[in-house]
Each structure stands twice: as C-alpha cells, then as structure tokens.
C-alpha positions, 0 to 999 in steps of 0.5 A: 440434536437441536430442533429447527425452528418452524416456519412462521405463517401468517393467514388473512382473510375476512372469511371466518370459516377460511382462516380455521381451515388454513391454521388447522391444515397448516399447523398439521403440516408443521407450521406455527400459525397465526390468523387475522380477519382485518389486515391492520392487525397483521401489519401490527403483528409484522411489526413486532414479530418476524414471519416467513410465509404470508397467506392473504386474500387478493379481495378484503373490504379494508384493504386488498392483498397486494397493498398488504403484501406491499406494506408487509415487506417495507418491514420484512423485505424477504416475506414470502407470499401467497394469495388467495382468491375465488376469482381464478382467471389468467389476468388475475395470475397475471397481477399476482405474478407481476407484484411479487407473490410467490403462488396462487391459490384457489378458493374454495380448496379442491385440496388441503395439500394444495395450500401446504403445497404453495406455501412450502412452493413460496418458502422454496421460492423466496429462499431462491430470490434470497440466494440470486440476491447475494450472489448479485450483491456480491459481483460489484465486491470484486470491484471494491476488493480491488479498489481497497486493497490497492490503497496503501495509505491508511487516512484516503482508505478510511474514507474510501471503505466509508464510501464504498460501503455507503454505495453499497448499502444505501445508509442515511449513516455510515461509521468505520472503528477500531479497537486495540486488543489491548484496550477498551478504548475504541476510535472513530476512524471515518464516518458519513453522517452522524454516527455513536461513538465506539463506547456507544455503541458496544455498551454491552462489551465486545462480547457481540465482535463474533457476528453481525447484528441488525436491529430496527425500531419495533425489533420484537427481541426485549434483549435489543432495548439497549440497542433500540434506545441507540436508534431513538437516540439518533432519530433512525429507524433501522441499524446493522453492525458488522464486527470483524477481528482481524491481527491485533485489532477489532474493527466494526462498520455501522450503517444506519437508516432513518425510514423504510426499507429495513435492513435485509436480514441475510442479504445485507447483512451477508454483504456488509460482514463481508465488506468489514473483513475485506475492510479489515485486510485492506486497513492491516495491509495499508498498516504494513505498508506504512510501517515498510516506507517508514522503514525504508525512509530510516534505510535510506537516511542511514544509508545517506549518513553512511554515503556521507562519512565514506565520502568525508573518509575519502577527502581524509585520505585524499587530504592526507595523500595531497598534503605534501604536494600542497606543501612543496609548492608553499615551500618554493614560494617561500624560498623563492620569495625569500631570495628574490628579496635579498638585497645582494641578488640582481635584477635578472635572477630576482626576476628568475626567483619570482617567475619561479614563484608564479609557476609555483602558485599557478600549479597550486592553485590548479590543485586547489581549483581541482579539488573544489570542482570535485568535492563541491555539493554535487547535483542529485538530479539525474543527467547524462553521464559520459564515463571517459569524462568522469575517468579523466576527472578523477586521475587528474586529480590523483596524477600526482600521488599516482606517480609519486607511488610509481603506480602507471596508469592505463586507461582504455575507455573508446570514445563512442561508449555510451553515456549512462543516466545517474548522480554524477557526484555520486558514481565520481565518488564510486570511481574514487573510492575504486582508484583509491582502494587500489593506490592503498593495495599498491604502495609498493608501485604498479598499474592501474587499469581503467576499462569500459566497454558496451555489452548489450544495453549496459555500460560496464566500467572495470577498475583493475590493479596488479595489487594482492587482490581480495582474500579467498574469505573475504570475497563472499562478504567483500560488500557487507559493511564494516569488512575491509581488507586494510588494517584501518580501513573503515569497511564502508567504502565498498558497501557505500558504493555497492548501495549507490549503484544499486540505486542507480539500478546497476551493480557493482561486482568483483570480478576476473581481471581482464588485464590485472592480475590483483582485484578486478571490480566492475561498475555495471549501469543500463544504457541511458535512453532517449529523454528529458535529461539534463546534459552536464557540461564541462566548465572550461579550465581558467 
C-alpha cells in the first residue's frame, strides 16, 4: 500500500510562543510543519518548496498577512490560507474574506482543535476552488473541440491549435511538435513566439511522452535542472509541456511564461493535456482527410482516363461504322467527276454528272459537319440540357447505320419534358454509347425505342432494343468495369457512363423494357431548377 503524502504547512507569526504551539498541535494532527517569525524567509521558502496550507498573522512589523498571502500565491496560485488575529471584529472578517483566505482564527486559541479545524476547513476549500476551476476551465473546450476538429486541412490547423491554446493558456511562447514512432527525428509544426527545437526539449528521450510536466525557475526538484537550463536559456520564468501519443505519432505542446503567475499545477496543466489530445485527434483527422481527397483526385483522374479512351472507343466504332457511308460518296464524285470530263459526253449530261457530284459533296460535307459538331471539345460548365435535343443529335448522326442495318427508330419523347442541368458533352456521349450498344445487339435488324418522361422531380430517359438483352449472370455485374456482354467489347462503355451520371447526381439502371423485349436501360437525372445556368443554343444548320 502506498503512503500519502502529508499535507505541507507553513505557519508565520512574529510571536514565538504562537509558532510552537501551531508545529506541535499541527504535527499531532498529521502535518509536516515549518514555522518562520519573519515573512521574507517564508516567501524564500515558497520559492523553492511546494506548500498546501499557509498559516499567517494578519498584523506583522515587516509586513502584514495579506500582502504575504498576495505574494505567496504569485508562486503557488493553489496555496491555501489561513489567518490569524487577535483583533476579532466583523470588518476584520469582512477583509479577509474578501482577499482570498480560506479561514479565520482567533487568537489566543480557545482550542487546539480549532487550528487543526480551519486548516483542514482551508485544504477542503482550496481543493473546491481547484475543482470549480477545471470544471470552468473546461466549458470554452467544447468551443475549441469544435472549431479543430472541423478543419480538414493540416497547415491552417496547426496554426489554429497554436492560437487556440494561447487564448487559452496565456503563454508569452507557445510551440506544437511531432514525432514519427519510427524516428528520433521531431518537427516543429507551428508555434508562437520563439520556442526549443524538438531535440531541445526532450533532451532526456521520450521517455516523459506519459504525462504533462510543468517546471519554473526556482522549481525545488534537482532531477528538472536539465529543464531549468531551458528556462535560463529562453529568458522565461515558468514552462508546462503536455505530451500525447496518438496513431503513429507523438505529439507535444509547449507553453511558456516570462513572469509571474506560474503555471497552475493541476488546473493548467489538466487543461493543456486535454488540449494536446484533442490537438492530437484533430491532426490524425485532418491527416485522413487529406490521404481521402488525395484518393479522390487520383479517382477522378482515372476515371477522367477511363471517360476519355471509352469516348475514343466510341469514335473507333462509330468511324469504323461510317467508313463506307464516307466512302460511297467519294466514290460517285469520282465517277461522276470522271464522266463529266469525257471528251464524247454533251453538254446537258456533263451538267447531270456535275450536279450529281455537288449533291454528293453536299451529303458528305453534312456528315463531316455532323461528326465535328458532336465530337468537338465539349464545355464542362453545367447548363440546361433539354433531352429531345439531344436524342435528336444522336440519331441523326447514326441514321445512316441505323437504316443500313434495318434497325427502325422510335423515339417518343413529349415536348414539354423538363430540361435537366448537366455536361452536355458528357450525357450525349451516355446516350451514344446507349444506341450503340444496342445497334452492336442488333446486327441482324430491329427497333430502337427512345422514351422519356417526368416522374416527380427526375427526368428519366429509356433507351430500350428488340435485341437479346443482358444475360441472367451478367445483370448484377453489368456496370462493373471490364464486363461486357461482346466478345471484344472493352467493358468500359457502361462503367463510364454509370460514373458519368452518378456525378451528375442521377443513375443509370437496367431496367424492364416498356416497349422492347431485349435490354432496357434508364438515364435517371433530377429536374433542373430555377438559376444562373447557361442555356445552350442550337447552331444554326449551313
């Protein structure tokens, strides 16, 4: 079992015969004494030892118990007092009560158990304050807990805790650091004033990282003269640390004072360890926040890369699908180019050959025209985006494929659908790799079905084909990259598009077809609504 220390008590009086009567009924009681008839020699020993109890004389001829009590506390803020005086009178109570002591007694003694009593009264007392201290010391925590661990970003939170812990602990210094478990190395993250660097202050080891220590120029503990020399060194006259380990790290905040008052031994110090581990879980926090959008930007680079080959994916197919449609009109340019010039032809055929020819040119230059417009660097500012536009785009551009491979088109879209807010460039391409997902299920002919309607605030846009539809194994796994339903599909085109309507805060889903009988699969977007959004408008055709 471990012995308790006992209370400490300090008794000054310039009367003799008072100071032998207070060690010997004291020291029965329990207390380690020590008596001083000269109040100088008390305020040395308060210097250099820690007391919890101050038994003084409210009348000496070098000066008087408050004035003893006032500079006793500048070295020991959580001193205990109790006066003495031979003048009982209300006003006299009133003085004391009024400039901190925590008991009055009267002399000569009617009882010796009065002086044990109003010692024991001032310890009660004194450890009251001390606990109504904390518990107010505590209260603006919750404001700093909250501000700390609301910022996200490492560098403004360092600073911050500084700050925040110099408001709260009035320091003339105030320094935050970090070390790495796996290192001896440490870091001065932010700090206010001059402060140590980390190897100056922890010239022991780390060995100290399992408590707060406080330490001040006249601290009596020979075992803090490393600390001490740290103090000298920096012109200051008190410093507390408060350790904390917290993950993979340790962290440490330092604060310091250049003059009185000291450090309060429990009550700052309580509050600073709980600032450091609060300190701690916001710098952690702020750490996986950072690692997350570090994450997230490489997310949405790749997914950027994977939007772009699915994109170029697309033009491949498209490019291979409008090769011969470029090339038939080439051809009867050609030809007709090459009979206009034959010496042998007349004039009115000649003139046939060569109207035929602009016809041919005109019908390629459209198609030329109509692939720029739709693959030309789209704008990524949102804007409003009206669907039966869009729809419209896209089978134009695919109307010749379409009817070479006897797929009929429905498209049923009303005109007063609402208009969604989106990339138009990026929900066209949705919509391409929709049509052409369902032409390559197709080959053999069918109908397409383009639907849309309003349902509550989203807009919904089905693109529906009479094709095989989406195998029974598949359709769990039918947006996952790198599954496709085509021998030489990349299995990008879906995942892309899923992910592109997910940022726009929609879904794309497979659903039952309405009017199909193969694969059904849904654009779901909210309803755009009232604000400053850019309207896109139609080029003219020419």
């Amino acid at each position: 079992m471990v012995s308790q220390k006992s209370p400490r008590v300090v008794v000054v009086d310039d009367e003799e015969g008072v100071l032998r009567l207070c060690r010997r009924v004291l020291e029965r009681a329990g207390f380690e004494v020590q008596t001083f008839h000269r109040p100088y020699l008390a305020l040395d020993y308060f210097q250099e030892h820690e007391v919890d109890v101050l038994v003084v004389d409210t009348r000496m001829p070098e000066m008087n118990g408050f004035v003893l009590m006032k500079q006793a506390r500048l070295h020991q803020p959580n001193l205990a007092v109790v006066m003495m005086t031979g003048f009982a009178s209300l006003d006299m109570a009133l003085e004391a009560l009024n400039a901190g002591a925590d008991g009055l007694l009267l002399k000569p003694f009617e009882k010796t158990e009065d002086l044990v009593e109003k010692v024991w009264q001032g310890l009660s007392n004194r450890r009251s304050q001390e606990e109504n201290a904390r518990i107010a010391a505590l209260r603006p925590l919750f404001e700093v807990t909250e501000a700390l661990l609301s910022e996200t970003y490492l560098a403004p939170l360092q600073q911050m805790i500084v700050e925040k812990v110099s408001e709260f602990v009035p320091s003339i210094a105030v320094g935050l650091y970090q070390w790495d478990f796996d290192g001896n190395e440490g870091a001065l993250l932010a700090a206010i004033g001059e402060v140590p660097a980390p190897d100056e202050l922890f010239t022991e080891g780390c060995s100290t990282f399992d408590r707060p220590w406080v330490v001040h120029v006249n601290s009596p503990d020979p075992e803090m003269e490393n600390r001490r020399k740290l103090l000298r060194r920096y012109g200051w006259y008190s410093l507390l640390v408060a350790p904390v380990e917290r993950g993979q790290r340790r962290y440490a905040i330092l604060v310091a004072r250049e003059q009185l008052p000291l450090f309060h031994p429990e009550v700052d110090t309580a509050a600073l360890g709980i600032l450091a581990r609060i300190s701690a879980a916001a710098l952690e926090n702020a750490r996986l926040y950072e690692a997350l959008r570090e994450s997230l930007e490489k997310l949405k680079r790749s997914q950027q890369a994977l939007a772009l080959a699915e994109k170029m994916a697309a033009i491949g197919r498209l490019t291979a699908s409008l090769a011969h449609e470029v090339n038939n009109p080439i051809q009867a340019v050609r030809n007709s180019l090459y009979l206009a010039a034959h010496p042998d032809v007349d004039e009115e055929r000649r003139q046939k050959y060569l109207q035929s020819a602009r016809q041919e040119i005109k019908r390629l230059s459209v198609l030329v025209h109509q692939m720029l417009n739709f693959y030309r660097p789209g704008n990524v500012e949102r804007q409003f985006v009206r669907f039966k536009l869009l729809i419209n785009r896209v089978v134009d551009l695919l109307q010749p494929q379409l009817t070479d491979q006897q797929i009929e088109v429905e498209v049923d879209i009303p005109d007063d659908l609402p208009p969604v807010v989106g990339v138009e460039d990026q929900l066209q391409q949705v919509v391409l790799n929709l049509v052409l997902n369902a032409m390559e299920a197709m080959l053999m002919g069918g109908r397409l079905y383009l639907l849309a309607w309003a349902e509550e605030d989203h807009v919904i846009l089905a693109v529906e084909d009479t094709g095989p539809g989406v195998p029974q194994h598949l359709r769990e796994r039918i947006f996952e990259p790198l599954i496709s339903t085509k021998e030489e599909g990349t299995g990008l085109g879906l995942a892309v598009s899923y992910n592109i309507l997910v940022a726009h805060t929609g879904e794309l889903r497979l659903a039952a077809p309405r009017r199909g009988s193969g694969a059904a699969f849904q654009m779901v977007l909210p309803v755009a609504e009232n604000g400053e959004v850019v309207v896109k408008q139609e080029p003219e055709e020419g």
